[in-house]
C-alpha positions as a printed NumPy array, in Angstrom:
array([[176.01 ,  51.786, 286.602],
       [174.313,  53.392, 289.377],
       [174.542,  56.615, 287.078],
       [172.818,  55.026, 284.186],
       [169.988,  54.403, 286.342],
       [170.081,  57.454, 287.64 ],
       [170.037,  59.001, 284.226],
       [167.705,  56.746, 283.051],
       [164.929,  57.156, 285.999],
       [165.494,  60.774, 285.644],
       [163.633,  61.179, 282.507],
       [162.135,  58.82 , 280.263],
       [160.673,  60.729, 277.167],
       [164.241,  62.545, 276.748],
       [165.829,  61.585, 274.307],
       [169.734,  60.155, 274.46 ],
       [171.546,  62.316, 272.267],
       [174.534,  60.002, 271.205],
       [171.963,  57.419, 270.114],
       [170.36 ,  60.126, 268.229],
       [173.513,  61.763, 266.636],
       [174.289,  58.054, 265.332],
       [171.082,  57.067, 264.251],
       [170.909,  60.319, 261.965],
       [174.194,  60.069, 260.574],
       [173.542,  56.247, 259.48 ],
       [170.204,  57.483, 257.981],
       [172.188,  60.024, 256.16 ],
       [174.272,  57.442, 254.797],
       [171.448,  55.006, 253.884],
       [169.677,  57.847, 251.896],
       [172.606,  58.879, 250.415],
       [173.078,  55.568, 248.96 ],
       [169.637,  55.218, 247.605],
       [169.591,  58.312, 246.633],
       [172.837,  57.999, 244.618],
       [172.486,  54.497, 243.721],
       [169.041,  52.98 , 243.681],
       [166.926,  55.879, 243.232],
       [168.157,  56.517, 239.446],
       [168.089,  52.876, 238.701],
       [163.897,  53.189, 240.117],
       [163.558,  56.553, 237.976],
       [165.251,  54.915, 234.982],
       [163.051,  51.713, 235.265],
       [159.794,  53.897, 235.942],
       [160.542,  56.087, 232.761],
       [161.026,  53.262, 230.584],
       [157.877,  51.734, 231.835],
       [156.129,  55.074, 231.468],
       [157.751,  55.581, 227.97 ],
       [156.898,  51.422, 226.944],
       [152.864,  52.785, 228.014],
       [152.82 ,  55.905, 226.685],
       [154.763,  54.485, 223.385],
       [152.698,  51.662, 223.401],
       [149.131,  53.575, 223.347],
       [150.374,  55.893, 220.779],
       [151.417,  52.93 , 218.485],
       [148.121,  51.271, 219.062],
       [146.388,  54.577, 218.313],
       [147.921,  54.484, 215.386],
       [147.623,  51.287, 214.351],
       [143.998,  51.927, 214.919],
       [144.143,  54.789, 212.98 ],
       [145.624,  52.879, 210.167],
       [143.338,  50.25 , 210.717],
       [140.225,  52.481, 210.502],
       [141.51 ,  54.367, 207.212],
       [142.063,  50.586, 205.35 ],
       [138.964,  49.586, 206.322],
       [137.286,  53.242, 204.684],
       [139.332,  52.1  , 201.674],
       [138.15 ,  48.682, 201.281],
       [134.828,  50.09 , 201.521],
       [135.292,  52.26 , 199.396],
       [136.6  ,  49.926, 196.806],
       [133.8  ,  47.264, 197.677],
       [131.384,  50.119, 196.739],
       [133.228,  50.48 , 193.468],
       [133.354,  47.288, 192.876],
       [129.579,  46.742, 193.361],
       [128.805,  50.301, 190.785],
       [131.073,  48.709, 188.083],
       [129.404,  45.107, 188.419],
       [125.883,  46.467, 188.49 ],
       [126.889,  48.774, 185.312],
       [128.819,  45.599, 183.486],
       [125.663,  43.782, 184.607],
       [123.062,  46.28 , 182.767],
       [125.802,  46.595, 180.246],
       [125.032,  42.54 , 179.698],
       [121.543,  42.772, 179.685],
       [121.831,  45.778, 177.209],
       [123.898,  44.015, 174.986],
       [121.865,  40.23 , 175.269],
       [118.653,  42.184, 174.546],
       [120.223,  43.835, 171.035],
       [121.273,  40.259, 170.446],
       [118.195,  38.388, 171.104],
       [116.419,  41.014, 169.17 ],
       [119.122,  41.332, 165.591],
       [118.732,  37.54 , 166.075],
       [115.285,  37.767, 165.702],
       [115.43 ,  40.036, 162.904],
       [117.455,  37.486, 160.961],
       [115.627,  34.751, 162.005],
       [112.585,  36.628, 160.553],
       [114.357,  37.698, 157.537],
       [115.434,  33.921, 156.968],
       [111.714,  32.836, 157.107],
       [110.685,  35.15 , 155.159],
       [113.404,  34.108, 152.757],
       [113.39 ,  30.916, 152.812],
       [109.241,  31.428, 152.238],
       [109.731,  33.666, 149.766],
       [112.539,  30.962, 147.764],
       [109.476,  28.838, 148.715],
       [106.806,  30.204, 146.907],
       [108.631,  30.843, 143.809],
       [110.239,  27.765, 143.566],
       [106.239,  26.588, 144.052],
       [105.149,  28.789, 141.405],
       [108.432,  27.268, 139.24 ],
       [107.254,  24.035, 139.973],
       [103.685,  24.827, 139.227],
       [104.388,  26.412, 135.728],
       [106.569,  23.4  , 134.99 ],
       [103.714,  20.659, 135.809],
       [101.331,  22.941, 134.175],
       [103.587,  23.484, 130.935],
       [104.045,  19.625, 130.765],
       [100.702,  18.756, 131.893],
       [ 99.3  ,  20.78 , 128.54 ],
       [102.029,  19.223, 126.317],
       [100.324,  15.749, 127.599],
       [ 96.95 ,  16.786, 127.122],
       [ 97.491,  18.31 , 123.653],
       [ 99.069,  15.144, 122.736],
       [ 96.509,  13.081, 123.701],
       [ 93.966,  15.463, 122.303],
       [ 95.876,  15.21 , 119.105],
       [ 95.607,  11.193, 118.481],
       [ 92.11 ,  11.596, 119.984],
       [ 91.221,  14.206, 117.069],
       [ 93.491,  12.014, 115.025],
       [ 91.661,   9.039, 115.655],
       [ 88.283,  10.554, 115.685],
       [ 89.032,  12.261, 112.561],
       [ 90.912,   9.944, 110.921],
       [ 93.703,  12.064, 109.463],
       [ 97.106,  12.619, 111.306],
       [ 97.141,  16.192, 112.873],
       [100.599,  16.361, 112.479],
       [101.149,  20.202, 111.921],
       [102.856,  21.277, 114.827],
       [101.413,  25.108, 114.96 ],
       [ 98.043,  24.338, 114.637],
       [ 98.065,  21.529, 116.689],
       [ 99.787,  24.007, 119.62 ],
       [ 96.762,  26.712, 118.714],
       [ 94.444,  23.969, 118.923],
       [ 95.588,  22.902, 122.555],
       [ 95.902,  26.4  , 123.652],
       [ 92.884,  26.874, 122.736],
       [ 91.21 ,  24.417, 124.095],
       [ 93.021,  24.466, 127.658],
       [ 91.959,  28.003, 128.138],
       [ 88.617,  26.981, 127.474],
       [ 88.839,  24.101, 130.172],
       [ 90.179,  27.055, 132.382],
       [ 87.488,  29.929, 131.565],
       [ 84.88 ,  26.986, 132.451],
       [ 87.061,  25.756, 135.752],
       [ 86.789,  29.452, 137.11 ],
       [ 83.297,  29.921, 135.7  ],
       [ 81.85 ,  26.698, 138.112],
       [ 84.286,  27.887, 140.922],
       [ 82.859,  31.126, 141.127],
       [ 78.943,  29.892, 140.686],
       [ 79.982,  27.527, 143.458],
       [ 81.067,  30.647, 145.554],
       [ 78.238,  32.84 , 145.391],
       [ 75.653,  29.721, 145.74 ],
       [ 77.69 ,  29.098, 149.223],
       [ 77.745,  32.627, 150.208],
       [ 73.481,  32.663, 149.03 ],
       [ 73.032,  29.951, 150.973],
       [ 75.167,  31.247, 153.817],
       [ 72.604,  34.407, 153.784],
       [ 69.989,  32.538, 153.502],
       [ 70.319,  30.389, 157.144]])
């Protein structure tokens, strides 16, 4: 013992080689293990991680990607969609303004039909009352005359010439006072 503490008082910073010699071989070991063992299971685990990152990113980048380009195509097609409804749109308003406008054209041709069937059947109605109205009058004008002459006027040809005849004189003197009526209302019209 006494030469330990010799040894040991005799220098304290040297080192003790046996302590040394053992102390590097069972660091050897100990990093031969990890080294062997643990260190590729580490390397393995940080690859996968890096490759799950780097994978991951590149996938999202693309996903992105793909994102982006289907949102450029719905655009796209919402712009599409927007030309062809403002086109079917004008198209409509095209097509309602030819319609309102042929209906109006038949509508006007129907008026002016049914005026048209209006007037003449007017004009039919007018000859008839004035046809029948002339038969009545020349009848009574006949047992008038009769009466007034005594005889019977019963010749059928004169007594249509003598109607005639006598109508168109009630009409020459209708349109005679009509027009005198005129031109005293248009004198008296220029005379205010």
């Amino acid at each position: 013992m006494s030469d330990l503490l010799a040894a040991e008082k005799m220098d304290p910073l040297a080192p003790y080689w046996p302590e040394i010699l053992i102390g590097t071989i069972c660091f050897g070991i100990i990093f031969f293990v990890f080294y062997k063992k643990l260190l590729p299971s580490i390397n393995a685990a940080l690859e996968k991680r890096h490759d799950e990152i780097v994978g991951g990113m590149e996938r999202a980048e693309q996903a992105q990607d793909e994102a982006q380009q289907t949102l450029e195509e719905y655009r796209e097609q919402l712009k599409d969609a927007r030309h062809e409804a403002a086109r079917l749109r004008q198209e409509a308003q095209e097509q309602g303004a030819v319609l309102i406008a042929e209906m109006r054209a038949e509508g006007q041709r129907q008026r002016e039909e049914i005026v048209a069937t209006g007037h003449a059947q007017i004009e039919a109605d007018q000859k008839q009352a004035s046809l029948a109205l002339r038969q009545d009058v020349g009848k009574l004008a006949t047992e008038l005359a009769s009466r007034i002459v005594g005889e019977s006027l019963e010749d059928h040809a004169r007594q249509s010439r003598v109607i005639d005849r006598f109508l168109d004189e009630l009409e020459v003197s209708a349109n005679d006072s009509a027009s005198d009526a005129q031109s005293h209302g248009s004198t008296n019209a220029e005379a205010r």
